[in-house]
C-alpha positions as CSV (number, residue, x, y, z in Angstrom):
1,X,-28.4,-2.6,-6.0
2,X,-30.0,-0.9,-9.6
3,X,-32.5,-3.1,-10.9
4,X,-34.3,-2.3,-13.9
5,X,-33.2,1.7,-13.1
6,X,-34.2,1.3,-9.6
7,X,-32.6,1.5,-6.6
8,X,-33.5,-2.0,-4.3
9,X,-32.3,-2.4,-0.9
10,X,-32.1,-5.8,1.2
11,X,-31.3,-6.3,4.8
12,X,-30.7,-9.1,6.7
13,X,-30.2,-8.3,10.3
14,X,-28.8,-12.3,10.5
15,X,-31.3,-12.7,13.3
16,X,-33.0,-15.5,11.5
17,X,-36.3,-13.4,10.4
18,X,-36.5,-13.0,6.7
19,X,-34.3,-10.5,4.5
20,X,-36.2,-7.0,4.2
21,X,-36.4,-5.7,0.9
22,X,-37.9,-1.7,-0.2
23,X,-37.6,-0.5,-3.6
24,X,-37.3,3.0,-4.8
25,X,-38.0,4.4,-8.0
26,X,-36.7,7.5,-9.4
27,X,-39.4,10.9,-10.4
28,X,-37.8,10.7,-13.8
29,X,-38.3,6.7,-14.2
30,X,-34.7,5.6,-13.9
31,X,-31.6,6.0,-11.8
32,X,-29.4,4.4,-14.9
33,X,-29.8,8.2,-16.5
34,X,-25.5,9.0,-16.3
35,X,-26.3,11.7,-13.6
36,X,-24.7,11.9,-9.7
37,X,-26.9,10.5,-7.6
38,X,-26.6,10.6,-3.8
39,X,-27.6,7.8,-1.5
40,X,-27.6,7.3,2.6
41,X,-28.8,4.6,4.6
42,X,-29.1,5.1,8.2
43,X,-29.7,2.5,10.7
44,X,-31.3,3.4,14.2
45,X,-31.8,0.5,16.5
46,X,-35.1,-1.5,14.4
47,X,-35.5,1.2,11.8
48,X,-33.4,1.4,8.7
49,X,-34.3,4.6,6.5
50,X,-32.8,5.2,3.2
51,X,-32.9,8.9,0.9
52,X,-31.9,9.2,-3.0
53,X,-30.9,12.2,-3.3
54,X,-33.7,14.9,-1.8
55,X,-36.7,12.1,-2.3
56,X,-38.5,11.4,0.6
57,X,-36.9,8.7,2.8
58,X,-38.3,5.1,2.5
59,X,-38.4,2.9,5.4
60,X,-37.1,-0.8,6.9
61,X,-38.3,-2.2,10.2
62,X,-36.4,-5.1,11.7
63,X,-37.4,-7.8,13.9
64,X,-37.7,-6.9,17.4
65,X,-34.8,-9.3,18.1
66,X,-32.7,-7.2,16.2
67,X,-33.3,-3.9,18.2
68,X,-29.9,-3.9,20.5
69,X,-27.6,-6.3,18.4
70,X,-25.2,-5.2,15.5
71,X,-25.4,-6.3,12.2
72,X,-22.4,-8.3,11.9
73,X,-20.3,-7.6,9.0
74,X,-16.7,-9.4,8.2
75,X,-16.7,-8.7,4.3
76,X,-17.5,-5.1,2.6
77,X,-18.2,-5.1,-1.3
78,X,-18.9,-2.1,-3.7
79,X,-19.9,-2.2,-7.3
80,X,-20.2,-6.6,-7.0
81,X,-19.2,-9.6,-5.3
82,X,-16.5,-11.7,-6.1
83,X,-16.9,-15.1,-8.0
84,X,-17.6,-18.0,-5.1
85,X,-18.8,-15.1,-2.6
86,X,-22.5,-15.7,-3.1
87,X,-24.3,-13.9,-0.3
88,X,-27.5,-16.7,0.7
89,X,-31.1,-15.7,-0.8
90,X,-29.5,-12.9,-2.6
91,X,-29.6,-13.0,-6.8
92,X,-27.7,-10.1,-8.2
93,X,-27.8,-9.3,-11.7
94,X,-24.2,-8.8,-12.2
95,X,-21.4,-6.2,-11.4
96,X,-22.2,-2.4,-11.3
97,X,-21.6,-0.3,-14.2
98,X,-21.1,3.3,-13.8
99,X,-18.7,5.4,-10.5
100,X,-18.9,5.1,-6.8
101,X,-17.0,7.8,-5.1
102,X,-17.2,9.4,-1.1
103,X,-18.3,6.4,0.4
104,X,-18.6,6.8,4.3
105,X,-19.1,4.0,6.3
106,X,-19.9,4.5,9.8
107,X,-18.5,8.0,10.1
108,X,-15.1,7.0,8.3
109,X,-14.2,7.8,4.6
110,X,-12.9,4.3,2.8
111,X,-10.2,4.5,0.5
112,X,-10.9,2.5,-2.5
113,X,-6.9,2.2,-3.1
114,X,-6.7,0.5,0.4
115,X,-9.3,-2.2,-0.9
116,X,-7.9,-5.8,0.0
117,X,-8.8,-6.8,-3.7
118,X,-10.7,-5.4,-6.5
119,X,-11.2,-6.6,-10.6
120,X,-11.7,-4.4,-13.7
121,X,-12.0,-1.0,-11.6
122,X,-10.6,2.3,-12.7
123,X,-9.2,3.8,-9.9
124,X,-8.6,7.0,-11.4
125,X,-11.4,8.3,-13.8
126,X,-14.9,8.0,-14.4
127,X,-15.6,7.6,-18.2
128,X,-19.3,7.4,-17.8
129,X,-19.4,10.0,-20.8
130,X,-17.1,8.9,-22.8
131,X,-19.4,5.7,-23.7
132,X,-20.4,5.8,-27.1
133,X,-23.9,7.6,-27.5
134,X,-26.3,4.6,-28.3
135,X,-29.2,3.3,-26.1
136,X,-28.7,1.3,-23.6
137,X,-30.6,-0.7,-22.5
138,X,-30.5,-1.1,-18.1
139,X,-29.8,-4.4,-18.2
140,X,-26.5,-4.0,-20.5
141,X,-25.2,-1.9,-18.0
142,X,-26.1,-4.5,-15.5
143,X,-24.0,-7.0,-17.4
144,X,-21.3,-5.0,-18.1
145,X,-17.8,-6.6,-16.9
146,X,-16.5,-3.3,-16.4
147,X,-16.1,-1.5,-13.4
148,X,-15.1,2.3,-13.0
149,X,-14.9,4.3,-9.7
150,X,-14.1,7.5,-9.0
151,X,-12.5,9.5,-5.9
152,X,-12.5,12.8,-4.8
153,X,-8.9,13.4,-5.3
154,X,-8.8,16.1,-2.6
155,X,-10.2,13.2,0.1
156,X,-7.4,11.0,0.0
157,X,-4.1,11.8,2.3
158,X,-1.0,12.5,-0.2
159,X,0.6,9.0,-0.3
160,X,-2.3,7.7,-1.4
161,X,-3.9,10.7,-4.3
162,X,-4.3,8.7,-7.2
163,X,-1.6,8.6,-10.1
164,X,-2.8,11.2,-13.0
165,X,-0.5,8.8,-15.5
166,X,-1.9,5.4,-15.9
167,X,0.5,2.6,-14.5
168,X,0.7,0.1,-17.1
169,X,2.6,-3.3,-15.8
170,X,3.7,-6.0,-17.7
171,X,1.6,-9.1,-18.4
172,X,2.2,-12.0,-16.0
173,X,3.6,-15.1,-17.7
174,X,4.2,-18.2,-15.5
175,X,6.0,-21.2,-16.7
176,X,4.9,-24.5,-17.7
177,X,4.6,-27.3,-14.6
178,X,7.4,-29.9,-14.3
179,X,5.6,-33.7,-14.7
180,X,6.4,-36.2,-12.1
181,X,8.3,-33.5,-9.6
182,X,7.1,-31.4,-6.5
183,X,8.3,-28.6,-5.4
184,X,9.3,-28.4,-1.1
185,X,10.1,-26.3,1.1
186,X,6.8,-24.3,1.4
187,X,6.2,-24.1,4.7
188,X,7.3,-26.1,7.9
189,X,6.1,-29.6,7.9
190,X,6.7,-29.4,4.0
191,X,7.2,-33.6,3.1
192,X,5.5,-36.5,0.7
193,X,5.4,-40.1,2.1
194,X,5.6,-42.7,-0.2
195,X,5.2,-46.7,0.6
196,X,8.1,-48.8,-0.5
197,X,8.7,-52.6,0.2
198,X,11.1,-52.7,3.3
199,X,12.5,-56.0,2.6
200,X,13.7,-55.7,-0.5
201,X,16.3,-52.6,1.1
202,X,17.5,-55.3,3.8
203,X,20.9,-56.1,1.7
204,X,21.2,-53.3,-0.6
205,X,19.8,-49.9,-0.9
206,X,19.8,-47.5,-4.1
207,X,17.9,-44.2,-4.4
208,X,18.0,-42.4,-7.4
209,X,16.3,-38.7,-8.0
210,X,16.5,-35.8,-9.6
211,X,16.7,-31.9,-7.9
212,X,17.0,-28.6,-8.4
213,X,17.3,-25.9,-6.0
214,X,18.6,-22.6,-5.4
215,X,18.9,-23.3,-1.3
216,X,22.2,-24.6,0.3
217,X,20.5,-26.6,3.5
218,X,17.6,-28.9,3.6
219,X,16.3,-32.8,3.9
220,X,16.4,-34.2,0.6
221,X,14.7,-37.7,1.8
222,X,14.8,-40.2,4.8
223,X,13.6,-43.9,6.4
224,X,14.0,-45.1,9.5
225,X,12.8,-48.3,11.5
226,X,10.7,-47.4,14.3
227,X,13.1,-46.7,17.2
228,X,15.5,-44.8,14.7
229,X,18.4,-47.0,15.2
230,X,18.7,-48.3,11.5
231,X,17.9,-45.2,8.9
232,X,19.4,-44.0,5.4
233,X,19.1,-39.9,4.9
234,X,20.5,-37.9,2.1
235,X,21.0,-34.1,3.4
236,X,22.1,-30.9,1.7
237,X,24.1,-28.5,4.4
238,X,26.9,-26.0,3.8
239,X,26.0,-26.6,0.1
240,X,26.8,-30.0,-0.2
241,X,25.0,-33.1,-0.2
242,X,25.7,-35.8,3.0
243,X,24.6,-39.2,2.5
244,X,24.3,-40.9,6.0
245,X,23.1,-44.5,6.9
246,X,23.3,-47.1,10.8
247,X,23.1,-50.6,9.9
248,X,22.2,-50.7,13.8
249,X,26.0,-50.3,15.1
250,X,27.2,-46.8,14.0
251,X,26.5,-43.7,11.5
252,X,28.4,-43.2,8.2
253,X,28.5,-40.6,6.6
254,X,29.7,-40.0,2.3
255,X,29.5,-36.4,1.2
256,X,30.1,-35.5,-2.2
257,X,31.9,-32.1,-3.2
258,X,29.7,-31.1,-6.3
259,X,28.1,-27.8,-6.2
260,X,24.4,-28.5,-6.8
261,X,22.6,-25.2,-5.5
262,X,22.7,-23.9,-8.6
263,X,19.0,-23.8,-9.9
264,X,20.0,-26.7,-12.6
265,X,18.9,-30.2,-12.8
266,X,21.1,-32.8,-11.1
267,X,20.8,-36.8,-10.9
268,X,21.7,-37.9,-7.3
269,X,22.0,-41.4,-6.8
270,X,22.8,-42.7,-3.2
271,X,23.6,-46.3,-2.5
272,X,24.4,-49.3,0.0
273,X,25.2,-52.3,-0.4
274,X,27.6,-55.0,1.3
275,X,27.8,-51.9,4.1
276,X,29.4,-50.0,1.5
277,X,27.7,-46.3,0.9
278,X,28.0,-44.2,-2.4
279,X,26.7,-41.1,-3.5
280,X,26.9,-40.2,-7.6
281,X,26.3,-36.6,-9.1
282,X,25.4,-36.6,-12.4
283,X,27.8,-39.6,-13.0
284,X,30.5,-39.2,-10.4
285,X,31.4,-41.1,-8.0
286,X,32.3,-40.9,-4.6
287,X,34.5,-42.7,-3.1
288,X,32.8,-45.3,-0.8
289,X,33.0,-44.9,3.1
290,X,32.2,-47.9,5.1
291,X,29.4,-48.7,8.0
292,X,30.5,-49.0,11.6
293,X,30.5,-52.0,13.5
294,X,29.1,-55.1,12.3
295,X,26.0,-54.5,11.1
296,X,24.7,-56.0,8.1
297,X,21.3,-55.3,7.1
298,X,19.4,-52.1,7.1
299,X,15.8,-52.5,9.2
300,X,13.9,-50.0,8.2
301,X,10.1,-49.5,7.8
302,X,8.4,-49.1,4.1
303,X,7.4,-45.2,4.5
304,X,10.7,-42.7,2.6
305,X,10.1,-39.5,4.0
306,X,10.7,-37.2,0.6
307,X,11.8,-33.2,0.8
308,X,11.3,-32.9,4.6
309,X,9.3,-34.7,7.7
310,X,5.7,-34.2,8.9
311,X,5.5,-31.9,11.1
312,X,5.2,-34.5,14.8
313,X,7.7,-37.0,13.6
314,X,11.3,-35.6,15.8
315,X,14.2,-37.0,13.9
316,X,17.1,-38.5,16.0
317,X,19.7,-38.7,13.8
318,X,20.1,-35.8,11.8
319,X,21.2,-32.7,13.3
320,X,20.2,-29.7,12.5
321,X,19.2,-30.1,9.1
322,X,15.6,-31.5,9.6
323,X,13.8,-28.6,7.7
324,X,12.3,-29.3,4.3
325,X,14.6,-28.3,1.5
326,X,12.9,-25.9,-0.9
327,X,13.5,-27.5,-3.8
328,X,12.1,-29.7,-6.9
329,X,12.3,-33.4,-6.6
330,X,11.1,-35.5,-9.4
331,X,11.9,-39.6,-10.9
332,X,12.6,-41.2,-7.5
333,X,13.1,-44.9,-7.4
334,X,13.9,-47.2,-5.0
335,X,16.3,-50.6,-6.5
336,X,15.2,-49.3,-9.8
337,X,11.6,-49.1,-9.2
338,X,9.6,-45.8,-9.9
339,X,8.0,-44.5,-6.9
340,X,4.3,-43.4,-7.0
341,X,4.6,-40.1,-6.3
342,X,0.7,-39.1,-7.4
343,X,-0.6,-41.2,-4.3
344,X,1.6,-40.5,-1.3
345,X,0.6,-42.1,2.7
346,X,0.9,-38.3,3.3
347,X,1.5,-34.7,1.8
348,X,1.5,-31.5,3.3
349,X,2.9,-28.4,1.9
350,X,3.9,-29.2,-1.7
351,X,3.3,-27.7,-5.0
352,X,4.2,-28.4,-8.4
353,X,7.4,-27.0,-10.0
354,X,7.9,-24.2,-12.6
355,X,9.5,-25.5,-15.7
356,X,12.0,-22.1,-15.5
357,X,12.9,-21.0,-12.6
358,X,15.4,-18.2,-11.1
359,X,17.3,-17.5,-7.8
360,X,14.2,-15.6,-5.6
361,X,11.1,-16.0,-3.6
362,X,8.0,-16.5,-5.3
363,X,4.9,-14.5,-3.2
364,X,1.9,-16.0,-4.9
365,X,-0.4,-13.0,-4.4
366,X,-2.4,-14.5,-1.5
367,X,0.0,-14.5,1.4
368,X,3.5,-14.2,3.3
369,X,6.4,-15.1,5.0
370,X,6.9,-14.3,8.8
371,X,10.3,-14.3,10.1
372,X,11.9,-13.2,13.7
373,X,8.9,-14.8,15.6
374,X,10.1,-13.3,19.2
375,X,9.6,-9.7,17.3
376,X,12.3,-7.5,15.5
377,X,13.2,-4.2,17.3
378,X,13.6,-1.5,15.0
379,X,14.3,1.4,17.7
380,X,16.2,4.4,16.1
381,X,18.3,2.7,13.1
382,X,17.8,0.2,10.5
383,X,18.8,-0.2,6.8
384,X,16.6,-2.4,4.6
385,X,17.9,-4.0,0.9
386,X,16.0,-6.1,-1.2
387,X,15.3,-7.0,-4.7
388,X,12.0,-7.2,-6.2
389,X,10.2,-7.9,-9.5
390,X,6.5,-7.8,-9.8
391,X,4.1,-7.3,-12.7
392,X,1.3,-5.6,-9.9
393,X,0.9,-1.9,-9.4
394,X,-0.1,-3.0,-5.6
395,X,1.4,-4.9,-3.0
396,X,2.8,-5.2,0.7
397,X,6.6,-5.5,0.6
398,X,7.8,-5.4,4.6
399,X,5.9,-4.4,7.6
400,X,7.3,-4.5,11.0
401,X,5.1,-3.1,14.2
402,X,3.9,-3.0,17.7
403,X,1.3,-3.2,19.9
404,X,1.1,1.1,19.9
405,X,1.6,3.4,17.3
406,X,5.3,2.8,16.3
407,X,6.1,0.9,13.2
408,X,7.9,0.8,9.4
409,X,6.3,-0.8,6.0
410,X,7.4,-0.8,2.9
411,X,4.6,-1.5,-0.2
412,X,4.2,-0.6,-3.7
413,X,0.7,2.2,-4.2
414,X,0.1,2.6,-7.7
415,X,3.4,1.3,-9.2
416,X,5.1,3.8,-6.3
417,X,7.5,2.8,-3.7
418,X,6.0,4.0,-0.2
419,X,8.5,3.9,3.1
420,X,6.8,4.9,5.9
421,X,7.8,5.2,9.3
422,X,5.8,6.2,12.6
423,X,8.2,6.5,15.9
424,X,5.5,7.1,18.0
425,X,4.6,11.0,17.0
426,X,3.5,10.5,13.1
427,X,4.0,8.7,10.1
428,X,6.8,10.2,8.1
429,X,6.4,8.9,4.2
430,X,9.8,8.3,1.6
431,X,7.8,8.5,-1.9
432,X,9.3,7.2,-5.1
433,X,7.7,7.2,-8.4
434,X,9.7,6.1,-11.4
435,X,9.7,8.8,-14.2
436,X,8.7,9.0,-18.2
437,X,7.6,5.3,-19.5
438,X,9.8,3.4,-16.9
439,X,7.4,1.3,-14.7
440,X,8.3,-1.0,-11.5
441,X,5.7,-3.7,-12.6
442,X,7.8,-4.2,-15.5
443,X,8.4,-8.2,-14.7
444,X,12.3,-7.0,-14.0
445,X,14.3,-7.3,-10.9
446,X,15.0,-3.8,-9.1
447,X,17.0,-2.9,-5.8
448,X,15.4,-1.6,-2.9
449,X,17.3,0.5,-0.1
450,X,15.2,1.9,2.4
451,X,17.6,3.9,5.1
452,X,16.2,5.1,8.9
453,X,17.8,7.2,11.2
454,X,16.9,9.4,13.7
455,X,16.2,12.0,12.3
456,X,15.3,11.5,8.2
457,X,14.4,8.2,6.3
458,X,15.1,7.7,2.7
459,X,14.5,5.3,0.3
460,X,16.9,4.2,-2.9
461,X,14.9,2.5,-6.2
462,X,17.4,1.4,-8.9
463,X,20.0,4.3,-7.9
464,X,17.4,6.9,-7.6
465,X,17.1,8.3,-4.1
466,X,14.5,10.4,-2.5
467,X,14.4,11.2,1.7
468,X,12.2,13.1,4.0
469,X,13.0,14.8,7.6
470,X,11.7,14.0,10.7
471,X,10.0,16.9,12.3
472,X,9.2,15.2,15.2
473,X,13.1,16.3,16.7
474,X,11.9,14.5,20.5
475,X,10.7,10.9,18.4
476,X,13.3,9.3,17.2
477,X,13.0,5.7,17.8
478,X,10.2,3.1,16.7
479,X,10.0,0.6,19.3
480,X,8.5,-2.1,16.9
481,X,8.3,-5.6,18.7
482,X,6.6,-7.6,16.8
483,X,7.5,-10.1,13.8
484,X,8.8,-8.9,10.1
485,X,5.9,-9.9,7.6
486,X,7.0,-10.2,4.3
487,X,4.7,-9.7,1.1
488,X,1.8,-9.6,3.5
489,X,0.2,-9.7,6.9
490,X,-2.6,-12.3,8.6
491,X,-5.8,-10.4,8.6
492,X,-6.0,-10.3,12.3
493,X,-2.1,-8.5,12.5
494,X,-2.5,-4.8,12.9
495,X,-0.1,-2.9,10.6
496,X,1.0,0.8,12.0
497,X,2.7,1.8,8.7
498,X,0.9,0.0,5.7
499,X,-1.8,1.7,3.7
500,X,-2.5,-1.7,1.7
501,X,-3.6,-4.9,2.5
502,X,-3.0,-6.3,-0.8
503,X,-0.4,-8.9,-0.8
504,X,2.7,-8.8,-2.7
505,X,2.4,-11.1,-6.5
506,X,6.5,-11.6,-7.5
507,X,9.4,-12.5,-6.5
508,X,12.0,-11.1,-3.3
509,X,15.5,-11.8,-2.9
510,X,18.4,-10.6,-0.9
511,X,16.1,-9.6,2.2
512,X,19.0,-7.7,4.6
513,X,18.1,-5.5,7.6
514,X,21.3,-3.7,9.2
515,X,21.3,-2.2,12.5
516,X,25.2,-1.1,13.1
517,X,27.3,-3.3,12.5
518,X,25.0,-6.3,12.5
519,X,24.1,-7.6,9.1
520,X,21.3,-10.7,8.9
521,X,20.3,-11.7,5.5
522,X,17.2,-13.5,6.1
523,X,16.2,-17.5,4.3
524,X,12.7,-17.3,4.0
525,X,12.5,-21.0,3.7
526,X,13.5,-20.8,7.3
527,X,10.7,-18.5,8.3
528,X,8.0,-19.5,11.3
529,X,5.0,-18.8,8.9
530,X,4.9,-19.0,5.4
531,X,1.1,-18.6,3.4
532,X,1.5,-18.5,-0.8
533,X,5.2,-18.4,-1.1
534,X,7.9,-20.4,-2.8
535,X,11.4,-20.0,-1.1
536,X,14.7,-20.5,-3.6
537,X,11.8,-20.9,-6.6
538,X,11.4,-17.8,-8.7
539,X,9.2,-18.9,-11.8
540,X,10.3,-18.0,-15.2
541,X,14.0,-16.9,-16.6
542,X,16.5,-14.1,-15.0
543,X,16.3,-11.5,-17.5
């Protein structure tokens, strides 16, 4: 790090001896003088030797402990460390001011444009003299929020040379948050528990909420006694919402035709009394369909499961439609009593709900959505659509690989849509780039097609298409086994075909993949893994 124009380096080998420090000072007083300046630091078993430019090399010695054993490093940072990342007995002064380019690390050139994360850096320019001519003082520059860092475009491979226009994206503008309502379905396990007095359900039963969702299938809420013979359940399958209930003597069953997966507000009230059930849309009606047997009261305990089940409770009455819905629930009472939805027994997986919402998956910025847990086989032919809207210049789309070389991802590098494929001889790389002022991180939905064959892939933006041959005439099939990530990849997943880590900030919908004449449009409430994403819940208005 620069401090006071001059360059300080610290080392802690982590073997429990105290951080080494060596400061070196520049011939002309200051490093912070707007010339290149080269540094290296070298580490050879104990010693740790570090050159500025052609001044004479100053020298660290660790502890002998350290002699043998690596320095272990999980994070990398250049130019400052993010808020909350504190590094222990280290004070910096603040972010770097000024350009970092052709940094090696261990023999191997890193790509600033592959960086996991970064905040106010300039990846294309260094505008060091463009700063207005005034004194500054060190310390400004220490303080300085701005970051700018510069590559040698020749370095980088051709999918990744930096744009020479400057992307700009569209601010991002989330909705206002829904009071009293949750939003479900974001992962498996998604649920909220609320108490409710048992007895006073014994003789008559009346649940009133409100929902909105996008999704056709899901668990809307449920209560059961103990040994699941006595329970009430309201479901949404096939698009239409089932109200079930056992008095202890046989299942009934009221569904109600009224199309409620249509991303609008409805009031669903379902009911039982005299072993009569109801359920009412928005005002109407059903007509009533009566309990088997002769049961007469409904034994159930005080816990109403709401928008799913934990994730070690096994249903026994409900089918196949035990997954949480992914939907917005809000105003539930029980007999007319308001439920406390702000202290549940239990809650797992829940969010709060976007005042505006559109049909789409929300991708948060921070994870993804794993589907096809046994592994998807790509092999010679596979067409890809989706839609997209982001307002990020970077970000994983798909990603499918295996455990060798062969694989297909599909991510947005500088506001340009990458499709790369490797079947096991090279990646071949589909580039489009959208032309004059049009942008892709307009905040606007666009269609994605992205075609592979044996022989040439292509990829279709909004109509546009652009392809690229396969020279490799003997490899023509990517024997891909493992999952389809979506958005983004766990950090310990290796990705054949993805230059970024950066996960996806937007919304996906309509996720197809085609292999001849088999079509699977794919729910990604129903996926096995789901980090930072909201299925059926795209904040803010379709455009």
């Amino acid at each position: 790090m620069l401090i006071d124009g001059h360059l300080a380096v610290h080392v802690n080998a982590g073997d429990r001896a105290s951080t080494r420090k060596v400061v070196l000072q520049s011939a002309n007083g200051t490093y912070s003088d707007g010339q290149e300046h080269s540094v290296i630091l070298i580490r050879n078993k104990r010693i740790i030797t570090v050159q500025v430019d052609e001044s004479k090399p100053a020298e660290l010695r660790l502890g002998s402990a350290a002699e043998n054993s690596p320095i272990n490093i999980s994070n990398f940072y250049a130019g400052g460390i993010p808020a909350g990342e504190g590094i222990l007995g280290l004070k910096l002064a603040g972010s770097f001011h000024g350009c970092i380019s052709n940094l090696i690390f261990n023999k191997e050139l890193l790509y600033f444009t592959t960086s996991m994360k970064y905040e106010h850096v300039d990846m294309d320019s260094c505008f060091l003299s463009e700063k207005p001519k005034t004194a500054v003082q060190p310390s400004d520059i220490m303080n300085s929020r701005d970051i700018m860092i510069q590559h040698e475009l020749q370095a980088l491979p051709v999918p990744l040379r930096p744009l020479t226009k400057k992307v700009v994206c569209a601010k991002d503008e989330l909705p206002d948050h829904v009071q009293g309502a949750h939003q479900f379905g974001l992962a498996k396990g998604s649920h909220l528990t609320l108490l409710f007095n048992q007895s006073a359900v014994r003789k008559k039963l009346s649940v009133q909420l409100n929902l909105r969702t996008f999704a056709s299938s899901g668990l809307i809420y449920y209560m059961a006694h103990q040994n699941q013979v006595d329970y009430a359940a309201l479901q949404l399958y096939g698009g239409q919402l089932h109200f079930s209930f056992d008095l202890g003597k046989g299942k009934a069953v009221a569904l109600h035709p009224a199309v409620v997966s249509d991303g609008k507000w409805h009031t669903v009230k379902t009911e039982y009394v005299k072993r009569k059930g109801t359920i009412i849309v928005d005002g109407q009606e059903l007509v009533a369909v009566n309990a088997l047997g002769d049961g007469s009261t409904l034994d159930v305990e005080g816990k109403l499961y709401v928008g799913g089940l934990p994730l070690d409770y096994v249903p026994k009455n409900l089918g196949n439609v035990t997954h949480s819905i992914p939907a917005c629930i809000g105003s539930m009472t029980i007999n007319g009593k308001q439920l406390d939805n702000e202290s549940p027994v239990s809650i797992f997986a829940v969010n709060k709900c976007y005042e505006r919402v559109q049909d789409g998956t929300f991708f948060d910025g921070s994870g993804f959505a794993a589907l096809v847990r046994e592994g998807y086989k790509v092999r010679s032919d596979v067409n890809i659509t989706l839609e997209f809207r982001t307002t990020a210049a970077h970000g994983v789309l798909l990603g499918v690989s295996s455990a060798r070389v062969d694989a297909i991802g599909l991510e947005i590098v500088h506001g340009k849509v990458l499709f790369h494929v490797n079947n096991g001889a090279g990646r071949l790389t589909a580039s489009y780039e959208p032309r004059g002022t049009n942008s892709l991180c307009d905040g606007k939905w666009h269609k994605l097609q992205a075609n592979k064959s044996k022989h040439h892939i292509s990829l279709i933006i909004d109509g546009n298409l652009v392809h690229t041959d396969n020279p490799y005439v003997q490899s023509t099939s990517a024997d891909t086994n493992n999952p389809i990530y979506v958005g983004g990849y766990p950090a310990d997943v290796k990705q054949n075909c993805l230059t970024s880590k950066t996960s996806f900030h937007g919304c996906l919908r309509n996720l197809v993949l085609t292999k001849g004449q088999h079509r699977e449009l794919f729910d990604f409430s129903r996926a096995f893994d789901l980090r930072g994403v909201f299925p059926h819940s795209c904040p803010g208005a379709e455009h």
